[in-house]
PAZAPA-4460 file (N, C-alpha, C; in steps of 0.05 Angstrom, whole numbers, plus 32768, in hexadecimal, padded with zeros to 4 digits):
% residues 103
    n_x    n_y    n_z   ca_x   ca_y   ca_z    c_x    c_y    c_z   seq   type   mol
   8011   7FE9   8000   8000   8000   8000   8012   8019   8000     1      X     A
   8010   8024   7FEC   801D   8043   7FF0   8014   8052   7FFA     2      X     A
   802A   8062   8007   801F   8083   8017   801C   809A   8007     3      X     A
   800F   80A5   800A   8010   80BF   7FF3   8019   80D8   8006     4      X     A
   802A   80E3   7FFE   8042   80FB   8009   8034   8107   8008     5      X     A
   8036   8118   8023   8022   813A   8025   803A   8148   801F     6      X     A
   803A   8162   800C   804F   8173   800D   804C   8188   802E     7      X     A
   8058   818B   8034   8053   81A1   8043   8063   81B1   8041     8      X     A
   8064   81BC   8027   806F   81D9   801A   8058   81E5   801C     9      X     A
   8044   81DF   8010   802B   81F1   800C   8028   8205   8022    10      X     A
   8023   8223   8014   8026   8235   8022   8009   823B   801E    11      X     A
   7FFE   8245   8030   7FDE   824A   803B   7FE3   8270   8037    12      X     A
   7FDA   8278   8029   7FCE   8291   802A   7FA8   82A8   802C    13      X     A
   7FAA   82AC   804D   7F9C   82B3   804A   7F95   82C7   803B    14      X     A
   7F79   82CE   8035   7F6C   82E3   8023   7F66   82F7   803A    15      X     A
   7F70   8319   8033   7F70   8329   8048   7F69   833F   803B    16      X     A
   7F4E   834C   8045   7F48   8364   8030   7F51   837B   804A    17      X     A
   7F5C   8388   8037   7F64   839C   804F   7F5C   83B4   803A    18      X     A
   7F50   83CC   8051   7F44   83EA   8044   7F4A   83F5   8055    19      X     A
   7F52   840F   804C   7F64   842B   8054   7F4F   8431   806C    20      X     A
   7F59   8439   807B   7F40   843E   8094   7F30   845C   808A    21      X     A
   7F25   8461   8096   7F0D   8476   8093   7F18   8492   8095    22      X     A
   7F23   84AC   8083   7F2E   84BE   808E   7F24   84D0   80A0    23      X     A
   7F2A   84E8   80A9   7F1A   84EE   80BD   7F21   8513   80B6    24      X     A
   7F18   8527   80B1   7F1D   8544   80B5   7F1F   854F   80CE    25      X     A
   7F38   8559   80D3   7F3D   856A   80EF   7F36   8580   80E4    26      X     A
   7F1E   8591   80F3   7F21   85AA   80EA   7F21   85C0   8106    27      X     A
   7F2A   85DD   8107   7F2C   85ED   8112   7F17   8604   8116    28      X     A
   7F02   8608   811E   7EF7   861A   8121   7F07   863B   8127    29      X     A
   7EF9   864E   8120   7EFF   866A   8126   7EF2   866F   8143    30      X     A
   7EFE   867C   814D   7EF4   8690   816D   7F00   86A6   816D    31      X     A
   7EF4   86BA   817F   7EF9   86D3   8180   7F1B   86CA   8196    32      X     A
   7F1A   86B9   81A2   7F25   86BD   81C1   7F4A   86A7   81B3    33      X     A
   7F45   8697   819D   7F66   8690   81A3   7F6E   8698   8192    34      X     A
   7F82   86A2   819C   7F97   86AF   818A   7FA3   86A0   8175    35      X     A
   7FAB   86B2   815F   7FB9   86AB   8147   7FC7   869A   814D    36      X     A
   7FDC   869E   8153   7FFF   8695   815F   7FF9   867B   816D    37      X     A
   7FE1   867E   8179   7FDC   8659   8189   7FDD   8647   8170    38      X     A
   7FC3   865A   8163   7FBD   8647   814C   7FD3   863E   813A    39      X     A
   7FE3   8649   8130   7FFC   864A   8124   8007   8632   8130    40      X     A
   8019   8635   814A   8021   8623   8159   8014   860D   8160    41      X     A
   7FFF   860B   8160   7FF6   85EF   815D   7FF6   85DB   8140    42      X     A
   7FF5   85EE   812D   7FF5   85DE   8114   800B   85D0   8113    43      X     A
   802A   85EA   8119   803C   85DE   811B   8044   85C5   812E    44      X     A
   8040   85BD   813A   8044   85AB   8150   8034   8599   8152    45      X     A
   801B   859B   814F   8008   8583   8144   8006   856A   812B    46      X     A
   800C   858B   8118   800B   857E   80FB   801D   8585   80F6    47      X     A
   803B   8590   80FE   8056   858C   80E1   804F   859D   80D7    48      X     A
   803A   85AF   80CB   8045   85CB   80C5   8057   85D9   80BA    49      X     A
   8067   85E6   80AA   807C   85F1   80AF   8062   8612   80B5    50      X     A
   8080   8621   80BF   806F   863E   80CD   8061   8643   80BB    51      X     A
   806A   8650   809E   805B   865B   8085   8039   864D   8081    52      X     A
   8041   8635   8080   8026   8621   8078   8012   8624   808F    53      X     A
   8018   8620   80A7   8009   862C   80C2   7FFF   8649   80C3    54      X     A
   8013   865D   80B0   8004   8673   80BD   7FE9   8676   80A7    55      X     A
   7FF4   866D   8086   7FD8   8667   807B   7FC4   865F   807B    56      X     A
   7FC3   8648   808D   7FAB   8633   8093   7F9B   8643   80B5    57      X     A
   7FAC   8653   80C2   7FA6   865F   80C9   7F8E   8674   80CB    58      X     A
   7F9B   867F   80B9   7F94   8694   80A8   7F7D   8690   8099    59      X     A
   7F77   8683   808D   7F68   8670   807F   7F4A   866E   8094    60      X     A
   7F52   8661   80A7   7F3D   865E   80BD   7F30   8679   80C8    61      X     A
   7F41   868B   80CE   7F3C   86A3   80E0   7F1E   86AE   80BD    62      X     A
   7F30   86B3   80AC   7F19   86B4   8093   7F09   86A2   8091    63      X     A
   7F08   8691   8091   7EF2   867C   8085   7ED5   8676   809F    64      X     A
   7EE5   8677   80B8   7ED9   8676   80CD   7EE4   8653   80D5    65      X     A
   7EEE   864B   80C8   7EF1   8631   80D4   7F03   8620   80BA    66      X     A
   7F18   860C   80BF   7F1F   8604   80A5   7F2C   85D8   80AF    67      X     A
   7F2F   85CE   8098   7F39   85B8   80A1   7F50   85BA   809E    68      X     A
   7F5C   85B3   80AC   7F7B   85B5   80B9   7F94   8599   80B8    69      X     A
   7F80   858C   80AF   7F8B   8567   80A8   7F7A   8554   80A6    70      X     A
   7F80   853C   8093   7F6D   852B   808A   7F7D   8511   8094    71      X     A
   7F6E   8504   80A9   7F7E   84E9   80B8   7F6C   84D7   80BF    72      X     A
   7F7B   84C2   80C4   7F6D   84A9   80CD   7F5D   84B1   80EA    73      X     A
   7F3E   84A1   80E8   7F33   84B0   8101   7F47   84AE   8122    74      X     A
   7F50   849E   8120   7F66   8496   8149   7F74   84AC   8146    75      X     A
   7F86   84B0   8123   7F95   84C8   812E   7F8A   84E4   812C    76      X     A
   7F73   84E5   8123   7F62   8500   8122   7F5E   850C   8141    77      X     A
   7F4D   84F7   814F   7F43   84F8   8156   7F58   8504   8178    78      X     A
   7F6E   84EE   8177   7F87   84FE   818C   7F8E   8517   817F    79      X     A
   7F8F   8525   816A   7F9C   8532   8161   7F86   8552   816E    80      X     A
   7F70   854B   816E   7F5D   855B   8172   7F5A   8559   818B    81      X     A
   7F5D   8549   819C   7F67   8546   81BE   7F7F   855B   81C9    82      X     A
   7F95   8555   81B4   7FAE   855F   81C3   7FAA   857B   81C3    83      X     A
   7FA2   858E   81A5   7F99   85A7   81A1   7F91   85B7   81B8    84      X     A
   7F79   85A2   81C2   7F5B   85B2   81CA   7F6F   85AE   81E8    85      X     A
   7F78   859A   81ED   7F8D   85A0   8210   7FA3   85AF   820A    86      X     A
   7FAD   85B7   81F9   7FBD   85D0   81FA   7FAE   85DE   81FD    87      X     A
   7F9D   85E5   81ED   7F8E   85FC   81E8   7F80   8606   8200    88      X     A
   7F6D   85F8   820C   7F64   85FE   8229   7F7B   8601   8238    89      X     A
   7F8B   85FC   8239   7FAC   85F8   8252   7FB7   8616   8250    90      X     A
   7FAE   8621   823A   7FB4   8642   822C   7F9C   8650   8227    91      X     A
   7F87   8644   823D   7F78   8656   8242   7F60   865D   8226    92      X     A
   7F66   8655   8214   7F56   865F   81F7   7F40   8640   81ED    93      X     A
   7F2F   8651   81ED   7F16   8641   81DE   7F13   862C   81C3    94      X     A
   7F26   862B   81BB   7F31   861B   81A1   7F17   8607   81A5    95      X     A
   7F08   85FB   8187   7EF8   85E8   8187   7F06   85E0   816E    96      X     A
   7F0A   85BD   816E   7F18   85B3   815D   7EFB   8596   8158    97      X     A
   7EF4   8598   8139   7EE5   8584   812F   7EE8   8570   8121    98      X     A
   7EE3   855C   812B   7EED   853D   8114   7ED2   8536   8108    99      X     A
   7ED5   8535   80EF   7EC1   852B   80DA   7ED2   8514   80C8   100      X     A
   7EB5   8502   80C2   7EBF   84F4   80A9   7EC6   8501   8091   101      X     A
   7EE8   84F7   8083   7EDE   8503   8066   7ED0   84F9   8054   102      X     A
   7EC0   850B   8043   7EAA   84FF   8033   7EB7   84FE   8012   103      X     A
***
C-alpha cells in the first residue's frame, strides 16, 4: 500500500481586504478672544506648519470665520483637537476645534 506525500511547502495565504480608514477634518473656528499668535503657534506645533503656511491658514480663518486646518485619520484627529483645545484653555482663550467626516 502506498503513502501519498503531503507537501508541506504549501503556503496558505490569507485573503485580507484592507481600506484606508475614514478621514477626518480638523477644523478651527474664529473668536473674538484668541489671539492670532496662539493660533499661529498651534498650527506650528500641532501640525508641522512652517511659520509662513500658519500665518495663512491663520489668516484664512480669522476671514472666513472658521477654516480646516488638516485632513487625518479619525484617532489622530481627534487627539490633535484634544491637545489644541488644552493648550488653548491652559492660555486662557476660547479656541473651539471641530472634527468632521471628510465627505
Amino acid at each position: 500500500m502506498a503513502h501519498a506525500q503531503i507537501d508541506s511547502n504549501i503556503k496558505i495565504r490569507p485573503i485580507v481586504s484592507i481600506t484606508e480608514p475614514p478621514m477626518y477634518k480638523v477644523i478651527y473656528i474664529n473668536d473674538e478672544h484668541t489671539s492670532l499668535d496662539f493660533v499661529v503657534r498651534s498650527l506650528e506645533i500641532h501640525f508641522k506648519y512652517s511659520a509662513e503656511t500658519a500665518e495663512n491658514i491663520a489668516t484664512g480663518i480669522h476671514e472666513a470665520g472658521s477654516a480646516v486646518v488638516a485632513v487625518l485619520p479619525y484617532e489622530i484627529a481627534e487627539q490633535k483637537g484634544i491637545e489644541v483645545t488644552i493648550d488653548a484653555r491652559s492660555e486662557g482663550f476660547p479656541l473651539q476645534v471641530k472634527i468632521e467626516p471628510e465627505s
